[in-house]
PDB file of N, CA, C, O and CB in Angstrom:
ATOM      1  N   UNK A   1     147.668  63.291 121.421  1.00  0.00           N
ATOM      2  CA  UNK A   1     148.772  62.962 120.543  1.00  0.00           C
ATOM      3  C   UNK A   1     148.355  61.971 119.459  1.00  0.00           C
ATOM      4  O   UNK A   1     149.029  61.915 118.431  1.00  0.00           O
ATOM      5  CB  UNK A   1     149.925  62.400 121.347  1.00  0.00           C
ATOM      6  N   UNK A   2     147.491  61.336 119.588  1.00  0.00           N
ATOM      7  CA  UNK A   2     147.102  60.075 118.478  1.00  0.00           C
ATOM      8  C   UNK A   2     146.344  60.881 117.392  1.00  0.00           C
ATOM      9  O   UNK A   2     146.419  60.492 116.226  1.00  0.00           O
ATOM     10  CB  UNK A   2     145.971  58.678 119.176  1.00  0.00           C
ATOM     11  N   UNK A   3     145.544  62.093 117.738  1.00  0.00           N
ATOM     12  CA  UNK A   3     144.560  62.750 116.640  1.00  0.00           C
ATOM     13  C   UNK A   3     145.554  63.398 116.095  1.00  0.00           C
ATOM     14  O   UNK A   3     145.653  63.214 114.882  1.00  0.00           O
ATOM     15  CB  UNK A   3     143.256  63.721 117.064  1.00  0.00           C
ATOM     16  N   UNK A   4     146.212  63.993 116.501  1.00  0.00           N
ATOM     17  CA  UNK A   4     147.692  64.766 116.098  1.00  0.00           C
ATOM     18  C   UNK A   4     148.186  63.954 115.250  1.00  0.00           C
ATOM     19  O   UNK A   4     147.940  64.065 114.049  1.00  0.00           O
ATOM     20  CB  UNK A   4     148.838  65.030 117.252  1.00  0.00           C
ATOM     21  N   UNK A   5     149.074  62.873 115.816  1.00  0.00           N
ATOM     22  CA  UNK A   5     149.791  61.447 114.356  1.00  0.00           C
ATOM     23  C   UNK A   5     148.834  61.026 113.838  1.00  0.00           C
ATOM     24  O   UNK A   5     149.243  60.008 113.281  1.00  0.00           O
ATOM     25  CB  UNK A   5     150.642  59.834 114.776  1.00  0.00           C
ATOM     26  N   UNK A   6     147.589  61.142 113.595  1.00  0.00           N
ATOM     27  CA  UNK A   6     146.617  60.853 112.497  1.00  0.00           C
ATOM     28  C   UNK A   6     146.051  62.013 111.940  1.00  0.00           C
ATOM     29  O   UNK A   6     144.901  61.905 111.513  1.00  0.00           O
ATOM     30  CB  UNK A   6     145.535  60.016 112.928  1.00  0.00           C
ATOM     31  N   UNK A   7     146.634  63.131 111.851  1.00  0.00           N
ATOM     32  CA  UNK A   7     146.422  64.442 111.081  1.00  0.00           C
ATOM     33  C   UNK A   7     145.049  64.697 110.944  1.00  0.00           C
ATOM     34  O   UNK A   7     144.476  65.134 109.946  1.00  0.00           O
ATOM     35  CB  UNK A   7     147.034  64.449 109.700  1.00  0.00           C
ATOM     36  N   UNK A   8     144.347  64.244 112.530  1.00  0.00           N
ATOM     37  CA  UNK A   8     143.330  64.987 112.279  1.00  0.00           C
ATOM     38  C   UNK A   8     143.297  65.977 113.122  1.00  0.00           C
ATOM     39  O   UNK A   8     142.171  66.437 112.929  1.00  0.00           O
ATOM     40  CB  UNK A   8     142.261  64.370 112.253  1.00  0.00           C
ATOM     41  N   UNK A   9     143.936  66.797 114.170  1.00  0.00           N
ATOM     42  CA  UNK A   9     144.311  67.373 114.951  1.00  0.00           C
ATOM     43  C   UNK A   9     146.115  68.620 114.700  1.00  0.00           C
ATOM     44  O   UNK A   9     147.201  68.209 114.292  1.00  0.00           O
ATOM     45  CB  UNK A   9     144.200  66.149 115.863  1.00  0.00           C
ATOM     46  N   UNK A  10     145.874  69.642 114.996  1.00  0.00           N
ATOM     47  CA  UNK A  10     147.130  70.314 114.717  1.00  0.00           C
ATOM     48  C   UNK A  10     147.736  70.915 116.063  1.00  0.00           C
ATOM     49  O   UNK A  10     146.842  71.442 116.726  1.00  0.00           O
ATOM     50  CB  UNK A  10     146.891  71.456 113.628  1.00  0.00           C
ATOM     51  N   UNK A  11     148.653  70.970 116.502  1.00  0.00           N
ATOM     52  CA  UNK A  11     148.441  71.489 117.690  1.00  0.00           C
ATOM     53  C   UNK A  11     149.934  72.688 117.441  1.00  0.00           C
ATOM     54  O   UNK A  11     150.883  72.557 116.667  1.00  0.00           O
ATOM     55  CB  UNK A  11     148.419  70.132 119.100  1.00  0.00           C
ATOM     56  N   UNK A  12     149.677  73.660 118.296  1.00  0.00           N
ATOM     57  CA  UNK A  12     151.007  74.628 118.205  1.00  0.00           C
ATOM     58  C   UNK A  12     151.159  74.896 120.070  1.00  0.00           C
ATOM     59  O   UNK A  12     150.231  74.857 120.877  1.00  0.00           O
ATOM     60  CB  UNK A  12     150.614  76.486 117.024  1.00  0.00           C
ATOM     61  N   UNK A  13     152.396  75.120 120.314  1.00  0.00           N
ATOM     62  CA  UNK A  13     152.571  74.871 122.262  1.00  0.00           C
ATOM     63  C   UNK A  13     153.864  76.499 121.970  1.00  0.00           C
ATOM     64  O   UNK A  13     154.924  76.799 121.422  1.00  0.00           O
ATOM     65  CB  UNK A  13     153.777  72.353 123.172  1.00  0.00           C
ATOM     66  N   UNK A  14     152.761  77.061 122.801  1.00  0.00           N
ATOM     67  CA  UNK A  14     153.883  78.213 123.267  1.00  0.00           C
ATOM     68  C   UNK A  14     153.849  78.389 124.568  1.00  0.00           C
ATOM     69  O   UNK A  14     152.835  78.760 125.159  1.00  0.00           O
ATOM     70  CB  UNK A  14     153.714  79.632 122.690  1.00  0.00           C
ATOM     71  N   UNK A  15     154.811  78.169 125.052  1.00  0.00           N
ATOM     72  CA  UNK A  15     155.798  78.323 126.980  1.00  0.00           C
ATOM     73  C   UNK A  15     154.744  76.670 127.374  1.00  0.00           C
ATOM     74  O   UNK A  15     154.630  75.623 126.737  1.00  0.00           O
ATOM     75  CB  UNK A  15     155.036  80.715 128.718  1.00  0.00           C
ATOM     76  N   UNK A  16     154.118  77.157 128.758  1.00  0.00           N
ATOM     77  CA  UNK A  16     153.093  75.943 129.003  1.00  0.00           C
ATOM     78  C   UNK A  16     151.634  75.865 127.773  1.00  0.00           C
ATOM     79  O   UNK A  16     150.481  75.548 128.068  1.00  0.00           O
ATOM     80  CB  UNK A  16     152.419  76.240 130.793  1.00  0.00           C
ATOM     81  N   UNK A  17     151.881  76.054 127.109  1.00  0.00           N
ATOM     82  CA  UNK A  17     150.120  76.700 126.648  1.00  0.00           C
ATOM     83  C   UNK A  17     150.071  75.579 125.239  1.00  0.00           C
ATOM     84  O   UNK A  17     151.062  75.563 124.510  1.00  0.00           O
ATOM     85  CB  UNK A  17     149.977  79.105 125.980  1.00  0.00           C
ATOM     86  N   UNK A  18     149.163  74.882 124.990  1.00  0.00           N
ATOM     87  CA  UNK A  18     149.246  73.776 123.906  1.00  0.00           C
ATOM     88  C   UNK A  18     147.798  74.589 123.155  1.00  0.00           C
ATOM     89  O   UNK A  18     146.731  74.834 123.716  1.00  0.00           O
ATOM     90  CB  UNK A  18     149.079  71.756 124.590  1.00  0.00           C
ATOM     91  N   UNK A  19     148.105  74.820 122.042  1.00  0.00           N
ATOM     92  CA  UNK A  19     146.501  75.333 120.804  1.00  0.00           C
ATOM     93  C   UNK A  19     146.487  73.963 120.276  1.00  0.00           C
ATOM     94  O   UNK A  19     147.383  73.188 119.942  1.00  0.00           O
ATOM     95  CB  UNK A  19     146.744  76.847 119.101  1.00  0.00           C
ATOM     96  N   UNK A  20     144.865  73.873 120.307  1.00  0.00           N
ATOM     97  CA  UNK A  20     145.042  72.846 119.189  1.00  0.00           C
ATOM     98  C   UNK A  20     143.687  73.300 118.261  1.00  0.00           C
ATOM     99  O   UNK A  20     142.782  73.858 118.881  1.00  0.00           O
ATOM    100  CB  UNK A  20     145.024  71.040 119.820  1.00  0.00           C
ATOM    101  N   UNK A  21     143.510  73.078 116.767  1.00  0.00           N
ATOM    102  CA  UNK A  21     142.804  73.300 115.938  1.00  0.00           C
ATOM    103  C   UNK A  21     142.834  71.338 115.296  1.00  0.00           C
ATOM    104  O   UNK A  21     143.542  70.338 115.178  1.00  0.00           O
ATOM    105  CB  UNK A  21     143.417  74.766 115.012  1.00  0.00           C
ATOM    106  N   UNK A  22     141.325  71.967 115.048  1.00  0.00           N
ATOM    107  CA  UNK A  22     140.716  70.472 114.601  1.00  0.00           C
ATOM    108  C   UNK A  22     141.214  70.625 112.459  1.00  0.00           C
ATOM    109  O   UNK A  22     141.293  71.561 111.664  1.00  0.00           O
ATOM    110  CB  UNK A  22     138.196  70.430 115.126  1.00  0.00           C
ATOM    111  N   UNK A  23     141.407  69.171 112.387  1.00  0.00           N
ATOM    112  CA  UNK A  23     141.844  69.540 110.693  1.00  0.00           C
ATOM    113  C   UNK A  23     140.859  69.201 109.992  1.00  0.00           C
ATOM    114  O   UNK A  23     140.554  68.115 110.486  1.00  0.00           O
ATOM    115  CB  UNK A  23     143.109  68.783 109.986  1.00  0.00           C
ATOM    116  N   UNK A  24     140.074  69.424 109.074  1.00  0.00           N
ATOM    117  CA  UNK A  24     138.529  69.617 108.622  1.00  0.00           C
ATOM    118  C   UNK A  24     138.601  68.396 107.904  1.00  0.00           C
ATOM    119  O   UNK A  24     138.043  67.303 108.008  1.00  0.00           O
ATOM    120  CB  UNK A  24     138.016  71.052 107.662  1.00  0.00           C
ATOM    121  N   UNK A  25     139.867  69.137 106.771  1.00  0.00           N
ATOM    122  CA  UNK A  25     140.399  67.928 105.518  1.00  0.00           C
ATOM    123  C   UNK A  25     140.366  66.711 105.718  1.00  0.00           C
ATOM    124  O   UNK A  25     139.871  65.973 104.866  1.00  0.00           O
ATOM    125  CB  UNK A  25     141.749  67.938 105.099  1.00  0.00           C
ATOM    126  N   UNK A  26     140.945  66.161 107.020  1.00  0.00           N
ATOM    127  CA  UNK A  26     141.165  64.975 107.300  1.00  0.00           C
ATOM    128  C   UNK A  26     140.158  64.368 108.186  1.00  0.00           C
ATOM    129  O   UNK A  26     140.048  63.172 108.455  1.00  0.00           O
ATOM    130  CB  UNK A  26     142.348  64.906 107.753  1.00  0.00           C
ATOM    131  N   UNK A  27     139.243  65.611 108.720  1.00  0.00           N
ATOM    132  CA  UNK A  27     138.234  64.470 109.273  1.00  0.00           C
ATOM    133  C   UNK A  27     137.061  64.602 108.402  1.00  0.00           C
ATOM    134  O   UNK A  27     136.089  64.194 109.038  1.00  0.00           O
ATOM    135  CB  UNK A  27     137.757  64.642 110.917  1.00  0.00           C
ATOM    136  N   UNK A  28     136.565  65.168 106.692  1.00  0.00           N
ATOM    137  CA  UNK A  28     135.936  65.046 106.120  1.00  0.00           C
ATOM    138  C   UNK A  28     136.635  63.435 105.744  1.00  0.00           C
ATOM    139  O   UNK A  28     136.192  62.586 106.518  1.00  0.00           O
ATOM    140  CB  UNK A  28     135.711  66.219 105.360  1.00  0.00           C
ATOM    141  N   UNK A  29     137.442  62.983 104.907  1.00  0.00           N
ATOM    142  CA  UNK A  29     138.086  61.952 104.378  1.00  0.00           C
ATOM    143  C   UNK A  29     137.695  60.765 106.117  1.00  0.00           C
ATOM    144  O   UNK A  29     137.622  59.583 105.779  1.00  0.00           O
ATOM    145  CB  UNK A  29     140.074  62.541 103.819  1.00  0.00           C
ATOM    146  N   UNK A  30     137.544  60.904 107.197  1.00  0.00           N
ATOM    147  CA  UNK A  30     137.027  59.892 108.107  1.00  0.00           C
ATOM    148  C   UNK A  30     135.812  59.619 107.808  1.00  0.00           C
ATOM    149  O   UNK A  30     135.219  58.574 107.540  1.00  0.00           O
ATOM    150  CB  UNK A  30     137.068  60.199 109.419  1.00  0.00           C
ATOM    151  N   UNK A  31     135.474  60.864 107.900  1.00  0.00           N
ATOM    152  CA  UNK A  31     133.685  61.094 107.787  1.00  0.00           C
ATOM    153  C   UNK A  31     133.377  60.226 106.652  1.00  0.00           C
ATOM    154  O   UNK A  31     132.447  59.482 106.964  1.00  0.00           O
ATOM    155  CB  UNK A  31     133.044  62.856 107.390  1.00  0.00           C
ATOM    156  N   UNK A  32     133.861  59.988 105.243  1.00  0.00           N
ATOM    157  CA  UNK A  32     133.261  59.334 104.032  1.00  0.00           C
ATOM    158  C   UNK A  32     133.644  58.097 104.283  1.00  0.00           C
ATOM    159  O   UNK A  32     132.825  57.245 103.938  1.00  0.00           O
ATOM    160  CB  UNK A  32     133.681  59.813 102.630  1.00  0.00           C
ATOM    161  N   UNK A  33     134.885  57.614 104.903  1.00  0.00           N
ATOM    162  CA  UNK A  33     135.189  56.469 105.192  1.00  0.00           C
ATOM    163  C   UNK A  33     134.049  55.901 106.650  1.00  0.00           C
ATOM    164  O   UNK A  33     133.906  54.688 106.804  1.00  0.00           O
ATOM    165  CB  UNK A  33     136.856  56.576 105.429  1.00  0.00           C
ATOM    166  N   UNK A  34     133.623  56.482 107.216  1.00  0.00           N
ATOM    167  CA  UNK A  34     132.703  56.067 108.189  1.00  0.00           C
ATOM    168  C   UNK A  34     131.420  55.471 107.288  1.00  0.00           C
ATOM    169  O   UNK A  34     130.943  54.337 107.255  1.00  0.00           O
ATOM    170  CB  UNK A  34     132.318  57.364 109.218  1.00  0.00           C
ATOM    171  N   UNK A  35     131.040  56.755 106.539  1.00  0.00           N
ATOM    172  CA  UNK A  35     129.756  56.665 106.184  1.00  0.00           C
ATOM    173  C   UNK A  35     129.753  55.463 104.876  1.00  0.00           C
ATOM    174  O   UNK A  35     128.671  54.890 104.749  1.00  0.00           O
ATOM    175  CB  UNK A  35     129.209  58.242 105.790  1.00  0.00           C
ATOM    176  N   UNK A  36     130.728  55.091 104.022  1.00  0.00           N
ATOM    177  CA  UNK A  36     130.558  53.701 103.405  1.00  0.00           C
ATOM    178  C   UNK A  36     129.862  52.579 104.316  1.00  0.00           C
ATOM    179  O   UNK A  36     128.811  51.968 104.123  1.00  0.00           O
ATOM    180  CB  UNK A  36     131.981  53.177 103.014  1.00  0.00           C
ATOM    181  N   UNK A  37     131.007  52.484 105.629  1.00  0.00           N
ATOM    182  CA  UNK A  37     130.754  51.802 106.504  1.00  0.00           C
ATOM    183  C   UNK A  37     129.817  51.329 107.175  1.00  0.00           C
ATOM    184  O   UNK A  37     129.373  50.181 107.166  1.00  0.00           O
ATOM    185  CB  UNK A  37     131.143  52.050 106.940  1.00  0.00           C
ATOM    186  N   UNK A  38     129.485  52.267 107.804  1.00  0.00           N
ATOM    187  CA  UNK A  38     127.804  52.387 108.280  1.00  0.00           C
ATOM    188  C   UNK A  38     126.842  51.979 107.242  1.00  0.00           C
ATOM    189  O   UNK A  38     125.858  51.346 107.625  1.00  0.00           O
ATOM    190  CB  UNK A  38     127.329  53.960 108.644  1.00  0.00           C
ATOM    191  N   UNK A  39     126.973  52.246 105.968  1.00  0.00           N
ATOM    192  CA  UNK A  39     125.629  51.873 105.106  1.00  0.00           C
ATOM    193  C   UNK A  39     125.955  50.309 104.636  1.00  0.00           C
ATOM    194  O   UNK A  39     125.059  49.675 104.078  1.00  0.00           O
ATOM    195  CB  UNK A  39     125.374  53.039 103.574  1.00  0.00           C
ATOM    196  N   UNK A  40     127.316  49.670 104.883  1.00  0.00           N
ATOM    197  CA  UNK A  40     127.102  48.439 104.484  1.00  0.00           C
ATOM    198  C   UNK A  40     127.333  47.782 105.740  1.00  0.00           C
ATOM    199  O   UNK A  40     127.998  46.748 105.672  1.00  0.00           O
ATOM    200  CB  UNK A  40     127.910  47.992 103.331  1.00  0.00           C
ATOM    201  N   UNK A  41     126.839  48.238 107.137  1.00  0.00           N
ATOM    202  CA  UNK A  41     126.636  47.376 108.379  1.00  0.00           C
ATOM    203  C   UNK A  41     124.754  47.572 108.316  1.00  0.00           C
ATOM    204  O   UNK A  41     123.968  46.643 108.503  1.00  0.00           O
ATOM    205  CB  UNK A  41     127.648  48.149 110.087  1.00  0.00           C
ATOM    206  N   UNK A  42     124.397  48.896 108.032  1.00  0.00           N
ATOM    207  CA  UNK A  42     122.835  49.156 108.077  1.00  0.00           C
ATOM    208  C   UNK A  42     122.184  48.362 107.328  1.00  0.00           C
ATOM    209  O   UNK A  42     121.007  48.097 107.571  1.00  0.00           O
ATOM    210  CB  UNK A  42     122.393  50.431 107.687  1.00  0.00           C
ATOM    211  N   UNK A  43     123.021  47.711 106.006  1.00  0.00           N
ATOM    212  CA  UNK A  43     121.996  47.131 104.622  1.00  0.00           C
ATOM    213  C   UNK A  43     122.404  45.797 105.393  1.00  0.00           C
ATOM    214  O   UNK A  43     121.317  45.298 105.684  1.00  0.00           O
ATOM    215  CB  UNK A  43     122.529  47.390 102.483  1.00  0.00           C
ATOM    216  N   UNK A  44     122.978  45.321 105.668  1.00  0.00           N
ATOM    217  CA  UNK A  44     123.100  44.094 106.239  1.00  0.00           C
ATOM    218  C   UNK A  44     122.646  43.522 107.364  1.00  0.00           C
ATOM    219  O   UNK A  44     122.378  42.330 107.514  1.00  0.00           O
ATOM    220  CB  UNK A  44     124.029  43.937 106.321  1.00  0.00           C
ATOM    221  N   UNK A  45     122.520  44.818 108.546  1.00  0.00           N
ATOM    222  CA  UNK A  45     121.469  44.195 109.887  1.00  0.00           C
ATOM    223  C   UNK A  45     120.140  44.469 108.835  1.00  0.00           C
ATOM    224  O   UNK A  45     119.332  43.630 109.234  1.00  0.00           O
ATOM    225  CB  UNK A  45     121.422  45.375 111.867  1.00  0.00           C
ATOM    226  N   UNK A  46     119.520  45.176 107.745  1.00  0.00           N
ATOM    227  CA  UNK A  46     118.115  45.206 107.488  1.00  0.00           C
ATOM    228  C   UNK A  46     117.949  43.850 106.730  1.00  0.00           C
ATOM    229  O   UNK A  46     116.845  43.306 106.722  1.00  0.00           O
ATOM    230  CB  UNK A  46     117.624  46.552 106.637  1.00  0.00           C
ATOM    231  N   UNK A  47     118.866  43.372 106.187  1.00  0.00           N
ATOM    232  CA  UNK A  47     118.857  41.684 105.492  1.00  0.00           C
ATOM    233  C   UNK A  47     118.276  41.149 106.514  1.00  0.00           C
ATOM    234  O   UNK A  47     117.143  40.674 106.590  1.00  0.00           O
ATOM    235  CB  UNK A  47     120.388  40.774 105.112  1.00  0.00           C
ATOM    236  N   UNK A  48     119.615  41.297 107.812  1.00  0.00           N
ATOM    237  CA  UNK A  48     119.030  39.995 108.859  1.00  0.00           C
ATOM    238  C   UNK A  48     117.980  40.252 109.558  1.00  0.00           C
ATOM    239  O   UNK A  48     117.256  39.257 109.594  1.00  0.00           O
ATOM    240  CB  UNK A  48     119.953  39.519 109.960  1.00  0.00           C
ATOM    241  N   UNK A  49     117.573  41.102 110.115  1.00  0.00           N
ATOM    242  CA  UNK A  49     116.062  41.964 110.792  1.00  0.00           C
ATOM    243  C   UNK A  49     115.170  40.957 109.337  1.00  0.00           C
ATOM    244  O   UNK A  49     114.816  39.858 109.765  1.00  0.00           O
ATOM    245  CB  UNK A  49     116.018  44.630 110.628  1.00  0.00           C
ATOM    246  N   UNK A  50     114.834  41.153 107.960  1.00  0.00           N
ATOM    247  CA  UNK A  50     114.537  40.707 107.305  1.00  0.00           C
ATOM    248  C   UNK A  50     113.832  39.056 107.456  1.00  0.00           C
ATOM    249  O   UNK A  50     112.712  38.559 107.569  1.00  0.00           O
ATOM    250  CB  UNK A  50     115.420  41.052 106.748  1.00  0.00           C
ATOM    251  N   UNK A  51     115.697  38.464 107.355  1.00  0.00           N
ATOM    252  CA  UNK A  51     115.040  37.390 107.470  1.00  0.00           C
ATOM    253  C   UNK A  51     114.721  36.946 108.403  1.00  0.00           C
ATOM    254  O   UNK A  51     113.865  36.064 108.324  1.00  0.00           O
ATOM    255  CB  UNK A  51     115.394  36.684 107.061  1.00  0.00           C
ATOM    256  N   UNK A  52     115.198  37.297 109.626  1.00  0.00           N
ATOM    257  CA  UNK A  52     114.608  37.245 110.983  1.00  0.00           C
ATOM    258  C   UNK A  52     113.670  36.430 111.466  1.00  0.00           C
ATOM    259  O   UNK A  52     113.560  35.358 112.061  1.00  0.00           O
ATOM    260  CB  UNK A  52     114.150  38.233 111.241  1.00  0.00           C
ATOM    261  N   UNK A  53     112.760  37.657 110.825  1.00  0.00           N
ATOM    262  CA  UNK A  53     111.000  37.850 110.505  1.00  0.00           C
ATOM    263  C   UNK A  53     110.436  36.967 109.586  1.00  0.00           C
ATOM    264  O   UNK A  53     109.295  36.561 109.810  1.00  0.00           O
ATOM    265  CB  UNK A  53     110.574  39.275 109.851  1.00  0.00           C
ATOM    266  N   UNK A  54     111.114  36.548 108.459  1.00  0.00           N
ATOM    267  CA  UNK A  54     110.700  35.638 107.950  1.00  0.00           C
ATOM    268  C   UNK A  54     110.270  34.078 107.992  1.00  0.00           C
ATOM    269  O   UNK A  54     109.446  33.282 107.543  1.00  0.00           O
ATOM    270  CB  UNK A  54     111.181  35.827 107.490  1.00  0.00           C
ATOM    271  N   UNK A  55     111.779  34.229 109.129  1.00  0.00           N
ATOM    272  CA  UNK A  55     111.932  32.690 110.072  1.00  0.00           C
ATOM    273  C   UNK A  55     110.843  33.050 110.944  1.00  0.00           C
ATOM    274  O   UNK A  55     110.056  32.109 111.045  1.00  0.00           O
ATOM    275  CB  UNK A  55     113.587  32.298 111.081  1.00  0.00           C
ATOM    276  N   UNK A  56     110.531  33.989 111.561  1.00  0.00           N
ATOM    277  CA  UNK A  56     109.427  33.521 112.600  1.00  0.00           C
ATOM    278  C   UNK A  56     108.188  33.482 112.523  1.00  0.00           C
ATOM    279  O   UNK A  56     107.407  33.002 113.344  1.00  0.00           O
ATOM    280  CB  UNK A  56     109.426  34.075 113.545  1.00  0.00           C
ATOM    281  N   UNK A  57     107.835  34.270 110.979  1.00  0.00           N
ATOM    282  CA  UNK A  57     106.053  33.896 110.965  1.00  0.00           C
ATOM    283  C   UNK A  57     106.545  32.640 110.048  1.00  0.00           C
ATOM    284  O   UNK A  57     105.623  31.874 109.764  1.00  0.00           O
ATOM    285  CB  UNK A  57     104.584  35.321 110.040  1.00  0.00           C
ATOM    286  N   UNK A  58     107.533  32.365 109.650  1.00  0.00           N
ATOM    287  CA  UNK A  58     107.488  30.792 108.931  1.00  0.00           C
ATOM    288  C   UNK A  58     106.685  29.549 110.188  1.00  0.00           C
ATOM    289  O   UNK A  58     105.584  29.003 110.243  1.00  0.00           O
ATOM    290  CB  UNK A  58     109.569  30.202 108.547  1.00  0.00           C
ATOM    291  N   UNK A  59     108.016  29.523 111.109  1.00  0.00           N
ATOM    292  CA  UNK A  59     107.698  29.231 112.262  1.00  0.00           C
ATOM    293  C   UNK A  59     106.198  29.324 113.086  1.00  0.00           C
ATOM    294  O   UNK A  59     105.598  28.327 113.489  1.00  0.00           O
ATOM    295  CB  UNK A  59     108.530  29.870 112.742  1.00  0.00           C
ATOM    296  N   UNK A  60     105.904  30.197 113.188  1.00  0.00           N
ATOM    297  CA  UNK A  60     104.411  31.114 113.981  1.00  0.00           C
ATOM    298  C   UNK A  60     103.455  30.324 112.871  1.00  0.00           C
ATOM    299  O   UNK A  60     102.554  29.699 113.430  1.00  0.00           O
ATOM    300  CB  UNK A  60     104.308  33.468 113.833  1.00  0.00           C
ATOM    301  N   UNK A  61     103.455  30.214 111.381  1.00  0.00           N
ATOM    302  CA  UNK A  61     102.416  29.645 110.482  1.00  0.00           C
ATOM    303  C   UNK A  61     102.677  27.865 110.794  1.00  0.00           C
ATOM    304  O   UNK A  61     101.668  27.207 110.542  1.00  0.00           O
ATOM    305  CB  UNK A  61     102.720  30.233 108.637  1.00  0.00           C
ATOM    306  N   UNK A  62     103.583  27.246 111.173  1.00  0.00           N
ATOM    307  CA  UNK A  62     103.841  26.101 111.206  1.00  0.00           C
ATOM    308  C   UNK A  62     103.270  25.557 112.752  1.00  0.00           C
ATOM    309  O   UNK A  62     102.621  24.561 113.072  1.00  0.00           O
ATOM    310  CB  UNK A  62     105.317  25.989 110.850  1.00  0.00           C
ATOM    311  N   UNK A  63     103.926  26.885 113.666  1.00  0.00           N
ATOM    312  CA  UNK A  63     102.916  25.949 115.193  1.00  0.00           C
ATOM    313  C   UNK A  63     101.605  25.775 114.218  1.00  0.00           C
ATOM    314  O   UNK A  63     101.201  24.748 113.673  1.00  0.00           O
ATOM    315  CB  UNK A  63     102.365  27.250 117.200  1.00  0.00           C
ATOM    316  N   UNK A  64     101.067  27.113 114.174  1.00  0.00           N
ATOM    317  CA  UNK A  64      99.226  27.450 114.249  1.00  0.00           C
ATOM    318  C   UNK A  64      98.763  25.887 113.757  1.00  0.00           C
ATOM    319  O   UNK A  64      97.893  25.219 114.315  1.00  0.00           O
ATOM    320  CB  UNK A  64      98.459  29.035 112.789  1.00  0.00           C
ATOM    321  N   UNK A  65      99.777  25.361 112.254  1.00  0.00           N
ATOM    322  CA  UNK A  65      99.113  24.579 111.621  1.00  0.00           C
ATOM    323  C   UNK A  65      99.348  22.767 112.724  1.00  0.00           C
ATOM    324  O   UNK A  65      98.501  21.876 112.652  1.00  0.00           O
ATOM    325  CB  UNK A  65      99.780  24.775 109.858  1.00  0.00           C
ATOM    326  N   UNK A  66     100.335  22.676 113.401  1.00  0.00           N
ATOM    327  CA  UNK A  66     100.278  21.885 114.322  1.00  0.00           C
ATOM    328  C   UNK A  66      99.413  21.919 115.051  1.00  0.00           C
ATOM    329  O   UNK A  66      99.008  20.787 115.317  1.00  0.00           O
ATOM    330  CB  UNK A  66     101.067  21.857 114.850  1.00  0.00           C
ATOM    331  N   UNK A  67      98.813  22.822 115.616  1.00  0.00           N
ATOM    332  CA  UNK A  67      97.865  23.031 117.370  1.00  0.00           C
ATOM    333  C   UNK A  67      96.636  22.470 116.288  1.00  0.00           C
ATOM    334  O   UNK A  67      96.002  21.512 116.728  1.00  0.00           O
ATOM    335  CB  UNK A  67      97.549  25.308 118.491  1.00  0.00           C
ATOM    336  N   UNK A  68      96.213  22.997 114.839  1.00  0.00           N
ATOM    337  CA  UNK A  68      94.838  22.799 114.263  1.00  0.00           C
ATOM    338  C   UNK A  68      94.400  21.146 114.235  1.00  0.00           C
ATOM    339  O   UNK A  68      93.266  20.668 114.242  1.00  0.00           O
ATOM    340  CB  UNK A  68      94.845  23.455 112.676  1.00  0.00           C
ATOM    341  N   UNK A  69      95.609  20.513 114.205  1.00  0.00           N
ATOM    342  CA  UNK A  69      95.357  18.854 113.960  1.00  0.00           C
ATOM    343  C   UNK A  69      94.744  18.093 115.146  1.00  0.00           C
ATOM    344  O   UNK A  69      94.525  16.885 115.058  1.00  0.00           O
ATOM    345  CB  UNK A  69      96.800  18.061 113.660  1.00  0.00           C
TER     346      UNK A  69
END
């Protein structure tokens, strides 16, 4: 019933018997709304993966230069 009140689902019920057909229209229009989504959670964990890495050979170059003294 929820894919149904969100028109992505159609359903037709004859005696006991419920059809249901998937609605294309409306789950293409999810689909583009997903996929914005996803590419501005992906560009943003690759920032932090990024700097991550940056912090830790920062770090990793700063022991080495401690242990040398």
């Amino acid at each position: 019933m929820v894919l149904e009140r969100a028109g992505l689902l159609r359903r037709e019920i004859k005696g006991r018997n419920h059809y249901c057909w998937i609605e294309p229209h409306s789950l293409r229009e999810v689909d583009e709304w997903l996929e914005y989504y996803r590419q501005f959670w992906e560009q943003g964990m690759d920032r932090l993966a990024a700097y991550v890495v940056r912090k830790y050979q920062t770090s990793k170059r700063r022991t080495r230069r401690g242990n040398s003294r």
